[in-house]
C-alpha positions in Angstrom: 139.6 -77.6 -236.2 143.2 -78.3 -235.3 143.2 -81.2 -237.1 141.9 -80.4 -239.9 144.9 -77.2 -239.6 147.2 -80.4 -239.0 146.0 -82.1 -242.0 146.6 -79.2 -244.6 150.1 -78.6 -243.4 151.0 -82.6 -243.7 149.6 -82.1 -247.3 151.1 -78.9 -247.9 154.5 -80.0 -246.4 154.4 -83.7 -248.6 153.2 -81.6 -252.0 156.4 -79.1 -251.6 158.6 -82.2 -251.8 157.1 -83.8 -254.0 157.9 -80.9 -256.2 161.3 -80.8 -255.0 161.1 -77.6 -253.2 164.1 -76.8 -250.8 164.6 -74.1 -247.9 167.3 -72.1 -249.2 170.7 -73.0 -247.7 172.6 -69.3 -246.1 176.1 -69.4 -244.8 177.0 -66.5 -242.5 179.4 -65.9 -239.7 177.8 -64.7 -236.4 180.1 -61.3 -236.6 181.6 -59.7 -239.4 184.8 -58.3 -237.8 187.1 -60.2 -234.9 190.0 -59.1 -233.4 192.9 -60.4 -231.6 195.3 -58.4 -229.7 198.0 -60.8 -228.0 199.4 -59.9 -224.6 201.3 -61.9 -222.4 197.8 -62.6 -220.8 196.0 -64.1 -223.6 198.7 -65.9 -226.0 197.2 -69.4 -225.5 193.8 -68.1 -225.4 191.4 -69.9 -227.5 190.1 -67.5 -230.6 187.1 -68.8 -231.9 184.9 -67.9 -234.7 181.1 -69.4 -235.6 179.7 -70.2 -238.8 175.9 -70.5 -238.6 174.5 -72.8 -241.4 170.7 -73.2 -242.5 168.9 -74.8 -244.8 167.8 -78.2 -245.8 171.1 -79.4 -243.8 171.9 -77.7 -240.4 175.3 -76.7 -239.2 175.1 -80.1 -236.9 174.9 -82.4 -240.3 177.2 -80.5 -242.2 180.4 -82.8 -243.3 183.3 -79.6 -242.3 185.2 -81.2 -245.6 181.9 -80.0 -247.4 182.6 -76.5 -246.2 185.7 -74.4 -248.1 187.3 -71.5 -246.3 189.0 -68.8 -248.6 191.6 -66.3 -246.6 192.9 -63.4 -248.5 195.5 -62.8 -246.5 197.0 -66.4 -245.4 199.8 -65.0 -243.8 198.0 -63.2 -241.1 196.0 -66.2 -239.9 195.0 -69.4 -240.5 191.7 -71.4 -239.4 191.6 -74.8 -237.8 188.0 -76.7 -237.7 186.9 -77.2 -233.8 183.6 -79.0 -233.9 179.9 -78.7 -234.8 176.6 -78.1 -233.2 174.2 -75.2 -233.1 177.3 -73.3 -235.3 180.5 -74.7 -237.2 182.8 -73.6 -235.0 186.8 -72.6 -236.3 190.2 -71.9 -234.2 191.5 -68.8 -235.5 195.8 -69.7 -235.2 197.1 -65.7 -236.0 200.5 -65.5 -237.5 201.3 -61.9 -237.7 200.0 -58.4 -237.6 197.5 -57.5 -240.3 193.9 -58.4 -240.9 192.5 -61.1 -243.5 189.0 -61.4 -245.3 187.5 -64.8 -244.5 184.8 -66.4 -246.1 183.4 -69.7 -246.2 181.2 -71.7 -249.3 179.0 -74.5 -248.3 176.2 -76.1 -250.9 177.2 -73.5 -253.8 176.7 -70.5 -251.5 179.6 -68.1 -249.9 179.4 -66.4 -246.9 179.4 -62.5 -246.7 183.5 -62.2 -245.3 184.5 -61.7 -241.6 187.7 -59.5 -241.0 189.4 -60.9 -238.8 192.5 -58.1 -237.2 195.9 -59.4 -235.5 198.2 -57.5 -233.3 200.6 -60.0 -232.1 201.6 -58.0 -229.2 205.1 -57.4 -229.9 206.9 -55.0 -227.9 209.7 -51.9 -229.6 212.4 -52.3 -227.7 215.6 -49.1 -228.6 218.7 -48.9 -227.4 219.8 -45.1 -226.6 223.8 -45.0 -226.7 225.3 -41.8 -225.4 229.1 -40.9 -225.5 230.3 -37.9 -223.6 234.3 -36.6 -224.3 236.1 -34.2 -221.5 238.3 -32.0 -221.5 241.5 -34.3 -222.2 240.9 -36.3 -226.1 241.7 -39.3 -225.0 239.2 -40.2 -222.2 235.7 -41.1 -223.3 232.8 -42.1 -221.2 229.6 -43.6 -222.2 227.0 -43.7 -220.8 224.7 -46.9 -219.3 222.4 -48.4 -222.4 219.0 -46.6 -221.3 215.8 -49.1 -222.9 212.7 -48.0 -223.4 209.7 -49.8 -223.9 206.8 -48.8 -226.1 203.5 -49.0 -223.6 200.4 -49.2 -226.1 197.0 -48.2 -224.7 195.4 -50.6 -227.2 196.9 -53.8 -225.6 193.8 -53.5 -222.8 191.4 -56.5 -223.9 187.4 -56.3 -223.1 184.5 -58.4 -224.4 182.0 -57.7 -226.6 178.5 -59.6 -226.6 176.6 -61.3 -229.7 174.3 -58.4 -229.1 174.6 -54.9 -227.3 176.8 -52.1 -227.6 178.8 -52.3 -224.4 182.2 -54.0 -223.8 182.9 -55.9 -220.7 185.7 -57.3 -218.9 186.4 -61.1 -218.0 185.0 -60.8 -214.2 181.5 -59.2 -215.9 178.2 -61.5 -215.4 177.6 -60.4 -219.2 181.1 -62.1 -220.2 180.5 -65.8 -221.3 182.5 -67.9 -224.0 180.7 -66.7 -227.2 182.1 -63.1 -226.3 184.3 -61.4 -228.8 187.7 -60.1 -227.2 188.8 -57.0 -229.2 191.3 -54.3 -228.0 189.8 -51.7 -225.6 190.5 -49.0 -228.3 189.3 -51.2 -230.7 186.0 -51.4 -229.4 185.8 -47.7 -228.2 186.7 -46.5 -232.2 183.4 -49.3 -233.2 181.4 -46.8 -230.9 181.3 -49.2 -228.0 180.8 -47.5 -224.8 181.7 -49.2 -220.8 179.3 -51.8 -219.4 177.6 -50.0 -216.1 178.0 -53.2 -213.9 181.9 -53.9 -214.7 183.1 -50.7 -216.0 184.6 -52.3 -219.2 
């Protein structure tokens, strides 16, 4: 019986080719949003992004001059190809605040886009000058420079998983190298709620 179930499928299989049938190629990045927040922390951290590739060629064979990136806002980011395997994997390089559509064409089909969000981290630093007059018109005294520095809550960078809807820190048993860092806020606005073994 199983051969004869073997048998069918190899003459199935051979009769689709000879026909010309093909699987139908998809492009699609494994999220459709990334974010990178910089801190002093994180500024040579690696920011990666996967393209997943199917079809009659896998991500593995795929030449990465055959594949054509298209960034609608260059001047937030720009995309660096990494290497190949299970996924086509890119180097996000951000360049300044803002966010950027991405998508990727490969075989005559484009991707759905990923938005991918950059806060470069950069601190507001004011200078407060205060002068003072007395009595007498001639003295003046003024006062020592007083800096401030803006503190923003959303600087605080957790992981999120492929899958799930909890966000994790770097010391989490959930936290691998696929997770997606995004700002604390960030995460909490996308309805992300605190892993129960780290705390987020």
């Amino acid at each position: 019986m199983i051969i004869i179930f073997c048998a069918i499928s190899v003459i199935v299989y051979g009769i689709a080719h000879l026909f010309g049938y093909r699987r139908p190629t998809k492009v699609e990045w494994t999220n459709d949003n990334y974010s990178i927040a910089l801190n002093d922390y994180n500024r040579d951290y690696s920011h990666i992004i996967y393209l997943r590739i199917t079809g009659e060629t896998d991500a593995e064979d795929v030449d990465p001059k055959d594949i054509k990136i298209e960034i609608s806002n260059p001047d937030v980011c720009q995309l660096e190809y990494d290497d190949s395997g299970a996924y086509v994997t890119y180097d996000v390089k951000p360049l300044k605040d803002g966010f950027a559509d991405v998508t990727a064409t490969y075989d005559g089909v484009t991707s759905d886009p990923i938005t991918i969000t950059v806060d470069m981290g950069e601190k507001v630093t004011t200078t407060t000058t205060t002068t003072t007059t007395t009595a007498e018109p001639e003295t003046t005294t003024e006062a020592p420079p007083v800096t401030t520095t803006a503190q923003d809550p959303a600087e605080t960078i957790v992981y999120i998983t492929a899958s799930g809807d909890k966000y994790h820190n770097k010391s989490c048993r959930y936290y691998d190298d696929t997770c997606t860092p995004m700002t604390l806020q960030d995460a909490q606005n996308a309805g992300y709620t605190p892993c129960r073994v780290c705390g987020g």
